[in-house]
Backbone and ligand atoms as CSV (ligand in chain L), in Angstrom:
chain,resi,resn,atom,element,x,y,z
A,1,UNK,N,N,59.682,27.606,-5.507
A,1,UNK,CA,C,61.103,27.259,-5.477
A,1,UNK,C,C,61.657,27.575,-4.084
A,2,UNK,N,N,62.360,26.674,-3.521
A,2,UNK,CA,C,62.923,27.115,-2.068
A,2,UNK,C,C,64.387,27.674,-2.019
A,3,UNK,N,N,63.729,28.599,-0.990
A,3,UNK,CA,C,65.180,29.844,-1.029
A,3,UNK,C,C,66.518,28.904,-0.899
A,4,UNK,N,N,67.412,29.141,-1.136
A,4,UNK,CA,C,68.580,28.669,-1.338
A,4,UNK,C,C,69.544,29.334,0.075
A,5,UNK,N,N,70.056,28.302,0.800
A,5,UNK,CA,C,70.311,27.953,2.210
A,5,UNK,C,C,71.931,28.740,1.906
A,6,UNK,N,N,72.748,29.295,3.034
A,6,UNK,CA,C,73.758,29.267,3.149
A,6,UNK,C,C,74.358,28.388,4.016
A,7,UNK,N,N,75.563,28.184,3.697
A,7,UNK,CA,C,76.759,27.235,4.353
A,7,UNK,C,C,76.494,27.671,5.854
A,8,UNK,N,N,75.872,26.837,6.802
A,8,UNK,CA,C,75.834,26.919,8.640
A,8,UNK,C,C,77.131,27.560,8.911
A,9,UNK,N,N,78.052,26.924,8.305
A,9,UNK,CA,C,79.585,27.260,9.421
A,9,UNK,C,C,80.366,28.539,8.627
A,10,UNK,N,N,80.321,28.560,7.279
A,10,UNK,CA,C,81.194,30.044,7.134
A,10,UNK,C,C,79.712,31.125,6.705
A,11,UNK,N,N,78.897,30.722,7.108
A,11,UNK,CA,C,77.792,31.538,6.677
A,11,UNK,C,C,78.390,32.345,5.169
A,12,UNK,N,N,78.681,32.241,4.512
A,12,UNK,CA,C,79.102,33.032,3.169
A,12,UNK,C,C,79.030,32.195,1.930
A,13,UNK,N,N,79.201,31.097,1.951
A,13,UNK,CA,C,79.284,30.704,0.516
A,13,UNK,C,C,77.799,29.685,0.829
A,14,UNK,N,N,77.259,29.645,-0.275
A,14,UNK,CA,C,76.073,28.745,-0.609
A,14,UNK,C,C,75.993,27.492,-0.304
A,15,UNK,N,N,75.469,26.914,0.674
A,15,UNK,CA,C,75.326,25.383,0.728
A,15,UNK,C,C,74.988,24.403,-0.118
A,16,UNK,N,N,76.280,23.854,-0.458
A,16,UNK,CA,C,75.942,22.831,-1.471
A,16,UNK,C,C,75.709,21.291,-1.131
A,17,UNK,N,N,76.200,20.816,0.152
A,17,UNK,CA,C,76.100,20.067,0.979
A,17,UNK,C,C,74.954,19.554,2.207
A,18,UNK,N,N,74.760,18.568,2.584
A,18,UNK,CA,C,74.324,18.461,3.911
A,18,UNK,C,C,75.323,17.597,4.882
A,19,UNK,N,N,75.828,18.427,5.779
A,19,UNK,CA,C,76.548,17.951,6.320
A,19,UNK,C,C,76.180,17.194,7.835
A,20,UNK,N,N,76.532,15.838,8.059
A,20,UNK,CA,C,75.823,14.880,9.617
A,20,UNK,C,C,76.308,16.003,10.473
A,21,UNK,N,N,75.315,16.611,11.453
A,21,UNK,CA,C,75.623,16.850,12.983
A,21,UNK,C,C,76.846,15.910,13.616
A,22,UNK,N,N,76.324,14.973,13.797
A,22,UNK,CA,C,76.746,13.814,14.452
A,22,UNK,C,C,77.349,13.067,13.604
A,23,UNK,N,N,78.591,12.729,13.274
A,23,UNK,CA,C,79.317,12.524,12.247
A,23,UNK,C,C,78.637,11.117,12.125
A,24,UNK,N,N,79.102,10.762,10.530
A,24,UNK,CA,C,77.966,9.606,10.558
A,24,UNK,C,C,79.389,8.253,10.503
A,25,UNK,N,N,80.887,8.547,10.468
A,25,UNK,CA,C,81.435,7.738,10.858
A,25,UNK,C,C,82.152,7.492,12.605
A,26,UNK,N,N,81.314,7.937,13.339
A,26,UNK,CA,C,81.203,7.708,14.659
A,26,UNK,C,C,80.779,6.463,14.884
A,27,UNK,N,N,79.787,5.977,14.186
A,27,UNK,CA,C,78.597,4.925,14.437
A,27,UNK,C,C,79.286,3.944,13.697
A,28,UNK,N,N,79.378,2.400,14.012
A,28,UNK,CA,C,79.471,1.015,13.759
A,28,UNK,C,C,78.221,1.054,12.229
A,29,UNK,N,N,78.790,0.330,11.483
A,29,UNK,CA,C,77.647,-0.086,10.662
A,29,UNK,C,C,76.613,-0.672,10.848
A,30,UNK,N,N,76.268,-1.210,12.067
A,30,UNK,CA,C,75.065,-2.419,12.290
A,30,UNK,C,C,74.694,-0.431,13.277
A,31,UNK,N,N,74.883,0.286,13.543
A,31,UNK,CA,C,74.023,1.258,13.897
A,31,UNK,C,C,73.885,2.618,12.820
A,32,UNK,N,N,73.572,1.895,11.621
A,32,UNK,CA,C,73.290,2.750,10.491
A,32,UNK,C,C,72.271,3.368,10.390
A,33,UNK,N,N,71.458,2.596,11.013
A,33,UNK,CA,C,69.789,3.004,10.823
A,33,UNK,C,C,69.666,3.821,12.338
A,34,UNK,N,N,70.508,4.459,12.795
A,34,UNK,CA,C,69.805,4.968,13.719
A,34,UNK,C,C,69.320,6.734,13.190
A,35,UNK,N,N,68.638,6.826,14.050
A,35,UNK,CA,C,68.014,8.728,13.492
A,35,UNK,C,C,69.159,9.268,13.880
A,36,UNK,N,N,69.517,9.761,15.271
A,36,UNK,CA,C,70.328,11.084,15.490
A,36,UNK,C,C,71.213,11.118,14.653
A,37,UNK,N,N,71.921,10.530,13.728
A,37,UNK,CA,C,73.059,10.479,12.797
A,37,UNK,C,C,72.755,10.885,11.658
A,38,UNK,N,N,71.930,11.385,11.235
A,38,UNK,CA,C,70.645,11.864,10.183
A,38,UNK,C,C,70.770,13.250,9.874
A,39,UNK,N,N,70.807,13.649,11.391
A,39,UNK,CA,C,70.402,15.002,11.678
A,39,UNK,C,C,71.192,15.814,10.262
A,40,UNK,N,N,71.142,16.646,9.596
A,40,UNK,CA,C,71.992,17.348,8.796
A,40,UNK,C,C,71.813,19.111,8.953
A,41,UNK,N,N,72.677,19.780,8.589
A,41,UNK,CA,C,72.679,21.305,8.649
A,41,UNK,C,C,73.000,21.437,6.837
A,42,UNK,N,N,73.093,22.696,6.313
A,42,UNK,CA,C,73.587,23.085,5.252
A,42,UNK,C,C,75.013,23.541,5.158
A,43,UNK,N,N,75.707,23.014,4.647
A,43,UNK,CA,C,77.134,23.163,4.365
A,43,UNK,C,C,77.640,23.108,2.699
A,44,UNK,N,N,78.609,24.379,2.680
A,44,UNK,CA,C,79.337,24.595,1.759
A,44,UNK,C,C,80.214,23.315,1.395
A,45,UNK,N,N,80.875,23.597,-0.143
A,45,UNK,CA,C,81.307,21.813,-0.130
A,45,UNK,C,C,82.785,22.502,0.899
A,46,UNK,N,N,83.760,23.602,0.888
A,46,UNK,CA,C,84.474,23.690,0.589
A,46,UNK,C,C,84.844,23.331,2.580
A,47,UNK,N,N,83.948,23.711,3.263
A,47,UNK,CA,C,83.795,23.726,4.705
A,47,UNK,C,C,83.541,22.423,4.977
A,48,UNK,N,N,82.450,21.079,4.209
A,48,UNK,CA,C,82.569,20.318,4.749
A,48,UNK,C,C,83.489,19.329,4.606
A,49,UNK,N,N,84.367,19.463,3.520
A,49,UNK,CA,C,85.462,18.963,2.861
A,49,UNK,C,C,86.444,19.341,4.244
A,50,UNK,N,N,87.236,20.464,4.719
A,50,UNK,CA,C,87.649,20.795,5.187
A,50,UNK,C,C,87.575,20.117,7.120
A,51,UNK,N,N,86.320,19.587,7.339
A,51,UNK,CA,C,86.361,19.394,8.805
A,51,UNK,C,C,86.035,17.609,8.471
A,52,UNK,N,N,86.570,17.152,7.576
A,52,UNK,CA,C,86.215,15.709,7.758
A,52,UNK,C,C,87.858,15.093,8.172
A,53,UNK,N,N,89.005,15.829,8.066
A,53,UNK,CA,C,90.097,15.166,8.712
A,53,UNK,C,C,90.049,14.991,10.274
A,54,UNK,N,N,89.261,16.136,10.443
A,54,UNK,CA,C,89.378,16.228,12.154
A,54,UNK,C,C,88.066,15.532,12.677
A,55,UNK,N,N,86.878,14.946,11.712
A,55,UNK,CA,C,86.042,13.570,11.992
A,55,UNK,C,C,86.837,12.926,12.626
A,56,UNK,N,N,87.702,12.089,11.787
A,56,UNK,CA,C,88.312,10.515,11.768
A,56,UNK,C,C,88.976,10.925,13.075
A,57,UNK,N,N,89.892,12.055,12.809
A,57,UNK,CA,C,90.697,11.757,14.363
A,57,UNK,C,C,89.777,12.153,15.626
A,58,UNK,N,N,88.400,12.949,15.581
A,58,UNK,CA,C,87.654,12.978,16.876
A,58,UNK,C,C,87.509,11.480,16.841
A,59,UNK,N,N,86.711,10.793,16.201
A,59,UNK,CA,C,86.299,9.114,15.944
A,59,UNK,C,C,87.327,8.422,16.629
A,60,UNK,N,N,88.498,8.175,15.655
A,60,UNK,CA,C,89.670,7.745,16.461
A,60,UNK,C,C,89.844,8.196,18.392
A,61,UNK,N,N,90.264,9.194,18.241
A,61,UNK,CA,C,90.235,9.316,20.068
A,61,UNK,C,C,89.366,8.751,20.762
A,62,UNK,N,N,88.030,9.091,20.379
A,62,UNK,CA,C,86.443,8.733,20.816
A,62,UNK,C,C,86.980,7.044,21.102
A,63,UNK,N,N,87.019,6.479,19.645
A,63,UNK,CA,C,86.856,4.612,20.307
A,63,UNK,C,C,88.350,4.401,21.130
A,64,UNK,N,N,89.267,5.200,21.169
A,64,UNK,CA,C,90.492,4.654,22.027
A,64,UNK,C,C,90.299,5.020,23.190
A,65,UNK,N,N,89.953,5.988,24.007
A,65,UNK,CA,C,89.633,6.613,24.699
A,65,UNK,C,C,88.137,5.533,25.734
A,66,UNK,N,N,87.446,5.168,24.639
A,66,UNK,CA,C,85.654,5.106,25.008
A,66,UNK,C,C,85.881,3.931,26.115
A,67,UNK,N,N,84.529,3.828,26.445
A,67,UNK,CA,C,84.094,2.311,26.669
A,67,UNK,C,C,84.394,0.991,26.615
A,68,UNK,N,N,84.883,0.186,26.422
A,68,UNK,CA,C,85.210,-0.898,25.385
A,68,UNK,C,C,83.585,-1.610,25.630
A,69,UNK,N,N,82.764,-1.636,24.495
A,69,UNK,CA,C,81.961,-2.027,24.558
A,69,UNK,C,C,81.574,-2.427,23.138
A,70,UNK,N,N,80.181,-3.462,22.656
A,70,UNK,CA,C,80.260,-3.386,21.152
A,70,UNK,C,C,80.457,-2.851,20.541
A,71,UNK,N,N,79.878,-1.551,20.111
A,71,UNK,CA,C,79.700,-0.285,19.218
A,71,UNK,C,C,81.072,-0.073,19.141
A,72,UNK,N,N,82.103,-0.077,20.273
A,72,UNK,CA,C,83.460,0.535,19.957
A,72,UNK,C,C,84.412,-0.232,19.353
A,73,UNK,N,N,84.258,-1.740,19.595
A,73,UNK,CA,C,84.637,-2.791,19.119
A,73,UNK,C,C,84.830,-3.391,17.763
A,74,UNK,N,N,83.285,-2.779,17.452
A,74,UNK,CA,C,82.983,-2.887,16.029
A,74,UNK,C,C,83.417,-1.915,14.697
A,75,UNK,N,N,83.226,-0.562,15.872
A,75,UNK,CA,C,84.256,0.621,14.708
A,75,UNK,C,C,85.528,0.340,14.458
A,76,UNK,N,N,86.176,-0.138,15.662
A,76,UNK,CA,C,87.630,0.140,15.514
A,76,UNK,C,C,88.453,-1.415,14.763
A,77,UNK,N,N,87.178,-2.908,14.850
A,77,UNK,CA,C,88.368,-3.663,13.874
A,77,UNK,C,C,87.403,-3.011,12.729
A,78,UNK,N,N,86.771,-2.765,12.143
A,78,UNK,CA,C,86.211,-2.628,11.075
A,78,UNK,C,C,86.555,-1.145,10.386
A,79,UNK,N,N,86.010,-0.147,10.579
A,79,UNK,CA,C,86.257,1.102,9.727
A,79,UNK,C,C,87.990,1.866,10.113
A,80,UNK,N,N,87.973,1.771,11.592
A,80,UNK,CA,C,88.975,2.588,12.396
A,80,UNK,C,C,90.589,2.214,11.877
A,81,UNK,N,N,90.289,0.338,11.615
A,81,UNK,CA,C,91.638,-0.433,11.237
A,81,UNK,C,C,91.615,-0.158,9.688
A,82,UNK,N,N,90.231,-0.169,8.318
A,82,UNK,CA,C,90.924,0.175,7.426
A,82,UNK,C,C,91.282,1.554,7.364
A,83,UNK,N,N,91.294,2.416,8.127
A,83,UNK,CA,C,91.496,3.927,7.745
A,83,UNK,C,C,93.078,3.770,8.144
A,84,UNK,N,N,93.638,2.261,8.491
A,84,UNK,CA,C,95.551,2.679,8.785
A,84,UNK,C,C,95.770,2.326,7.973
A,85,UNK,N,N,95.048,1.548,6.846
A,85,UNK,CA,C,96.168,0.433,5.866
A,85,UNK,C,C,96.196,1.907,4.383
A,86,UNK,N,N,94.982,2.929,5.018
A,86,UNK,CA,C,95.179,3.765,3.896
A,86,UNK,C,C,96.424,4.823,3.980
A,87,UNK,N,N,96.495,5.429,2.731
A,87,UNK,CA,C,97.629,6.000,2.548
A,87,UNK,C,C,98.076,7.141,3.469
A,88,UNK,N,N,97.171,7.850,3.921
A,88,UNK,CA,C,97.518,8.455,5.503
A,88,UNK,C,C,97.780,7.915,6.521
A,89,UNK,N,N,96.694,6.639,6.824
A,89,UNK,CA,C,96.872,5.672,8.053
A,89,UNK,C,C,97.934,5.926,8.966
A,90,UNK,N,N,99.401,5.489,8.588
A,90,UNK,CA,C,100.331,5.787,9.621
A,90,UNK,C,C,100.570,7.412,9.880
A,91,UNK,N,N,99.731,8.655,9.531
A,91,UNK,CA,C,100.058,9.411,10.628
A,91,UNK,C,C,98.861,9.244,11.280
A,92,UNK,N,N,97.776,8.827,11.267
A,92,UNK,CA,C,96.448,8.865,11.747
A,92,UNK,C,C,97.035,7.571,13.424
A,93,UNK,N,N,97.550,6.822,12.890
A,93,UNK,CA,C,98.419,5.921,13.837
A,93,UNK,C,C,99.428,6.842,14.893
A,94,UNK,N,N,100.013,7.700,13.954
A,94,UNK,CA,C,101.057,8.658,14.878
A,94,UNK,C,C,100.409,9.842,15.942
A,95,UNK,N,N,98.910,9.982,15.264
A,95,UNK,CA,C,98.377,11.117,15.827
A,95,UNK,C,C,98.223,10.613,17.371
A,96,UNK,N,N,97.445,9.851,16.816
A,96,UNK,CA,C,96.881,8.825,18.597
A,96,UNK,C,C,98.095,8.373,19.111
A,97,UNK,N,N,99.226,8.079,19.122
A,97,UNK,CA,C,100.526,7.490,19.689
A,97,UNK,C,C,100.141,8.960,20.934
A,98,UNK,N,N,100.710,10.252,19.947
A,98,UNK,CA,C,101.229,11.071,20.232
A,98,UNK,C,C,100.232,11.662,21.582
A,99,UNK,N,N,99.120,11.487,21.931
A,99,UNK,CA,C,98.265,11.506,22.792
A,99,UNK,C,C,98.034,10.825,23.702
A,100,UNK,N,N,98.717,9.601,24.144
A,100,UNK,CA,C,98.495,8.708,24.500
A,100,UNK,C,C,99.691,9.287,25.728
A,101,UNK,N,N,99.889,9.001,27.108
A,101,UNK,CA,C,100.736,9.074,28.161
A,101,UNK,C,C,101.077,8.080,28.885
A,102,UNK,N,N,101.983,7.371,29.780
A,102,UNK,CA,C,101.879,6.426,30.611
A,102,UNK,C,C,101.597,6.639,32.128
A,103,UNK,N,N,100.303,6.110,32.538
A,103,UNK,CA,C,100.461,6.189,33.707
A,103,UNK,C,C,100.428,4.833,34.586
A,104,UNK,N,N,100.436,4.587,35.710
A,104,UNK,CA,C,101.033,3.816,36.936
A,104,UNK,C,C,99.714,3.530,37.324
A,105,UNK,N,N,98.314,2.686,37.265
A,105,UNK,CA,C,97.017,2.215,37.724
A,105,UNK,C,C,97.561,0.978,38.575
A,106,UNK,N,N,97.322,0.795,39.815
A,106,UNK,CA,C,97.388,-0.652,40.409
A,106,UNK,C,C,98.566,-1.239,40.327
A,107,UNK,N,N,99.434,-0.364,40.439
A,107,UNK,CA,C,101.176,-0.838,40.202
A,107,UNK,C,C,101.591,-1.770,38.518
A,108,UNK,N,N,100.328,-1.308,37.802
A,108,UNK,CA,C,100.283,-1.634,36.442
A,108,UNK,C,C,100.469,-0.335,35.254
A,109,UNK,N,N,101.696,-0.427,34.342
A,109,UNK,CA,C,101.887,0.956,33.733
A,109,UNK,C,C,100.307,0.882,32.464
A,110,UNK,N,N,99.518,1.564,32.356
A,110,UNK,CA,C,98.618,1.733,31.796
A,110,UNK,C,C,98.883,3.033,30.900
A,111,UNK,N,N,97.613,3.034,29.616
A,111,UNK,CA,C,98.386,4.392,28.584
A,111,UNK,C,C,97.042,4.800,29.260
A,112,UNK,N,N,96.960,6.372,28.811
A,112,UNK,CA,C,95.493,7.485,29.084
A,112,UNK,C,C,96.005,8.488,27.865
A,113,UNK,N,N,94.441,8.619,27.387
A,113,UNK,CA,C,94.305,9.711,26.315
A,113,UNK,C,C,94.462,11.228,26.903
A,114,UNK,N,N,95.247,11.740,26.558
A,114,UNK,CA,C,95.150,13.185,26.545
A,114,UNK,C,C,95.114,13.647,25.448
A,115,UNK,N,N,94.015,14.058,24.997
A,115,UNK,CA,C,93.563,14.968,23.641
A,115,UNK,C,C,94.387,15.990,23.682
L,1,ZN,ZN,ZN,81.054,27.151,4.307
């Protein structure tokens, strides 16, 4: 029988979970199958319950912030846009407003993320 794991992050309560390293809604769906997103640790439910609000909004910053490239393209009309029509959505909308600054690029007013 294998010893029974504690929760990685509050080390105290019993892992009932496996929780993604690498959050697994970071990734576009057509990059589902990749490994590093796999990776898992042992997590309590009550801890991994607890750090999945601050997923979406790392995610969120991440594709506003990123690249504009496929992968970011693809999160944000697809998973990023239904996470506004849900019943939090508009503060998840307000969060990123609220981060967002104007600055002056090329005599063009442009926004920049400040986390
Ligand atoms: Zn825990």
């Amino acid at each position: 029988m294998p010893a029974q794991k504690t929760c990685s992050y509050c080390g105290e309560r019993l892992a009932t979970d496996s929780e993604h390293v690498f959050p697994r809604n970071l990734y576009p769906a057509s990059k589902s199958v990749s490994r590093v997103q796999r990776l898992t640790i042992p997590s309590c439910n009550e801890c991994n319950k607890g750090w999945s609000d601050d997923e979406v909004h790392f995610r969120n910053v991440l594709a506003l912030a990123g690249e504009p490239n496929e992968a970011r393209r693809e999160l944000w009309e697809t998973t990023i846009r239904r996470s506004f029509e849900k019943s939090d959505g508009s503060r998840r909308v307000r969060d990123l407003i609220k981060i967002l600054r104007p600055v002056e690029i090329d005599g063009n007013i442009r926004h920049k993320v400040y986390p």
